[in-house]
N, C-alpha and C positions, 0 to 999 in steps of 0.2 A: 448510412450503414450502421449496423448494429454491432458493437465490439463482443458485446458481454449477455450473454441472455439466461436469467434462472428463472428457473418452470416448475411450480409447486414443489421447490425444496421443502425436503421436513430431515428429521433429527432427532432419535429418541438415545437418549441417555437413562438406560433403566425403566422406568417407567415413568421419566418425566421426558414431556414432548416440549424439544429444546428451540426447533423449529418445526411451525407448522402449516405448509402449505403456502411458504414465501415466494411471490413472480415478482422480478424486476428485470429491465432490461437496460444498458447501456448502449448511448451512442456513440459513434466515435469523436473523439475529441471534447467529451462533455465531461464534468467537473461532478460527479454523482455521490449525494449525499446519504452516509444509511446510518440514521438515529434514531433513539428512542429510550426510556429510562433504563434503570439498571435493571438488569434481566431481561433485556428485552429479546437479546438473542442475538446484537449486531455483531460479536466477535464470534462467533459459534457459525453464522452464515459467510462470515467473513476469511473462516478456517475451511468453509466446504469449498469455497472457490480457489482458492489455493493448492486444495491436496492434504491439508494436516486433518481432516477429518472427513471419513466415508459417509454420504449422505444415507439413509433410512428409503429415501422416495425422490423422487424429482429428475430432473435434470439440468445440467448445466452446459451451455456451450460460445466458443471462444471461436469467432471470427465462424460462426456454422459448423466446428467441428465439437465434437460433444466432450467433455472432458470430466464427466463426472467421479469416473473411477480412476483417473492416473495417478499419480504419484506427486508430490513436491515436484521433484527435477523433473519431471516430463513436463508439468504446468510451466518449469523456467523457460525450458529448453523453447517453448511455443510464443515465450516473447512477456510473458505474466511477471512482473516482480514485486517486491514487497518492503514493507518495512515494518515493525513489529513496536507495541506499546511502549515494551519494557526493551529500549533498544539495546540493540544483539550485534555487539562490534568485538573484533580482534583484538582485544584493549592493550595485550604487550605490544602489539604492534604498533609503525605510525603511519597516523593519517593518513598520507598517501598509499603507501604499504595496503591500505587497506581497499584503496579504491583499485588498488594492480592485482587484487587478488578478483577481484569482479572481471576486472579487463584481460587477464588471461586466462579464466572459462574463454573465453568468446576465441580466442585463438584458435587456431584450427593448422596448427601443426603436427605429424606424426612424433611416435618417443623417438624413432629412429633418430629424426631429423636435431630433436630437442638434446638429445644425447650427445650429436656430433655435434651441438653448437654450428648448425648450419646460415649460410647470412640469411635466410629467410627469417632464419628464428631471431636473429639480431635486430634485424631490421622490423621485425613484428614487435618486441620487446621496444623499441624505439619507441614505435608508433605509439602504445600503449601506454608508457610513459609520458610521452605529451599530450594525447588525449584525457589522460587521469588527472594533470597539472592542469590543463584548460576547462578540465571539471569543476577542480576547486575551486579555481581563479572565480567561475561564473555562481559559486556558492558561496562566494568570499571568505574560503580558506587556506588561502596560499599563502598567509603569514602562517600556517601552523602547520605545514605537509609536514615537518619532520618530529613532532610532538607527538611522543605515547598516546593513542589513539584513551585510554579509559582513565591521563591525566586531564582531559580537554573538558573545560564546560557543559554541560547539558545541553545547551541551545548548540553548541558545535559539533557534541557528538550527535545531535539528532540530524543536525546539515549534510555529518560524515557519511550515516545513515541511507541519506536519501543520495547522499553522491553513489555508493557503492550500489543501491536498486539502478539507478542512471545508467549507472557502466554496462551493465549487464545491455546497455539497450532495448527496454523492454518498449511495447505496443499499449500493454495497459498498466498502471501504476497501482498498487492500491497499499492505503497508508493506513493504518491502525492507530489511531489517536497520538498523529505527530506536534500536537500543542500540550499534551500531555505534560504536566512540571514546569510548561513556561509562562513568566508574568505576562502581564500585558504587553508590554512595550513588545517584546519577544516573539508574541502571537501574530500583532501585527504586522511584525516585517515576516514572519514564514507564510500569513496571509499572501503579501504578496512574493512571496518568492514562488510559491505553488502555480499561480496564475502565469508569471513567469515562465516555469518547467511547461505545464502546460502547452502554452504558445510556442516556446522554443523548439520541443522534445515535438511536438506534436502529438503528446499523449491524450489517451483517456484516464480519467480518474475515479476511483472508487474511495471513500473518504468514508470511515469512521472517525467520529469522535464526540466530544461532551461539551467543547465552547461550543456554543449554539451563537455566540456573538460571527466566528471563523465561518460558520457553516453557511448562515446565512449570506454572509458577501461573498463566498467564492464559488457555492453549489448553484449548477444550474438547473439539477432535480434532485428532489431531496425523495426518499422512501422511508418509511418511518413503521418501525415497528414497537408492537408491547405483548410480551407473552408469548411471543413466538412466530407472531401472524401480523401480516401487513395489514396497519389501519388505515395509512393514508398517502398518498403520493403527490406530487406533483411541482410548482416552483416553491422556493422559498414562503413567498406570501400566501402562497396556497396554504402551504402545511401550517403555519402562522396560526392562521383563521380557520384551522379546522376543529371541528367541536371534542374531535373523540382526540386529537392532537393537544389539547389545553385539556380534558380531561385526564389523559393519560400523564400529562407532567403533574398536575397539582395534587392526582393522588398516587403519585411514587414512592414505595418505601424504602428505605437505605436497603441497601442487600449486594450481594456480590455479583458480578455479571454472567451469566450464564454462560456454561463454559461447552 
């Protein structure tokens, strides 16, 4: 089954064509890889599946339903969540606090009820409390549920991160460069924790990022762009060994990533 399907995405930004003419498709439950050097245009196609930016051309669709033009919250609301570079947490907040904010979206009580403090509502606030603590527990943050969420490490606020996408219970995942800032030792264990989520969540995953060491062990299709446009597709070794794939690294210029 296909989770995820884009169809000649493009994207023009002024008169620079940001994407052009991107097709990938996701399966379900697979680990998918989208890299390529700076500018390439992975955070910019990355933003079109989401909602934070209107494509130019293409189209997109989630589970057969097309979603090109909706919104951020209509892409949530359909099961999509996210986690972002430069992670985006309730930093006065703590830890847990932040994963309760994810787990009551999903509640589905009236204000009426919410108002009277009804046992439904009690007893949903319950649930969501243990469910947000057995989050942690399996992210190995439950020594720190009650720590100001923006005093916590970097490696913990990016776990926080993916616990609060989690909550939401989504169908497909997609991470924006969640090794971003961390050493090695760091990347490894998110390596595996991803695979992890994975298996457990029964998710599919769409995976940006810049360790190409991470990308390699845990993508089961990589798509790889430069300039806007898909050069090359397929497994890890695939893309490895691909000619325009080794060309397009060793002539990369520093530059910022196409936005």
């Amino acid at each position: 089954m296909i989770d995820l399907s884009v169809h000649q995405l493009a994207l023009n930004f002024g008169g620079v064509r940001a994407v052009d003419g991107v097709t990938f498709s996701l399966h379900e439950g697979e680990i998918h890889g989208l890299i390529g050097p700076n500018g390439a245009g992975k955070t910019t196609t990355f933003n079109c599946v989401t909602g934070f930016y209107r494509p130019t051309g293409g189209t997109i669709r989630f589970r057969e339903r097309e979603i090109t033009h909706l919104r951020p919250d209509q892409i949530a609301r359909l099961g999509i969540a996210r986690t972002f570079q430069n992670v985006q947490l309730f930093r006065s907040m703590s830890a847990l606090d932040n994963i309760l904010v994810a787990k009551h979206s999903q509640m589905r009580t009236g204000i009426l009820a919410e108002a009277l403090a009804l046992r439904l509502v009690r007893r949903q606030e319950r649930m969501a409390r243990g469910e947000a603590e057995e989050l942690m527990e399996f992210l190995g943050l439950m020594g720190i549920q009650r720590q100001t969420a923006g005093n916590l490490p970097l490696g913990s606020q990016k776990r926080l991160e993916l616990g609060r996408a989690l909550a939401l219970e989504p169908k497909l995942l997609l991470l924006d460069e969640p090794a971003s800032g961390l050493n090695t030792s760091e990347t490894q264990v998110l390596a595996q924790l991803l695979l992890k989520i994975r298996d457990r969540f029964k998710l599919t995953v769409l995976l940006v990022e810049h360790d190409m060491g991470l990308m390699m062990n845990i993508s089961d299709t990589i798509t790889v762009l430069n300039f806007g446009r898909k050069i090359a597709e397929g497994t890890p070794r695939d893309v490895q060994n691909d000619p325009e794939v080794v060309k397009a690294y060793l002539g990369e210029n520093s530059g910022a990533e196409r936005r």
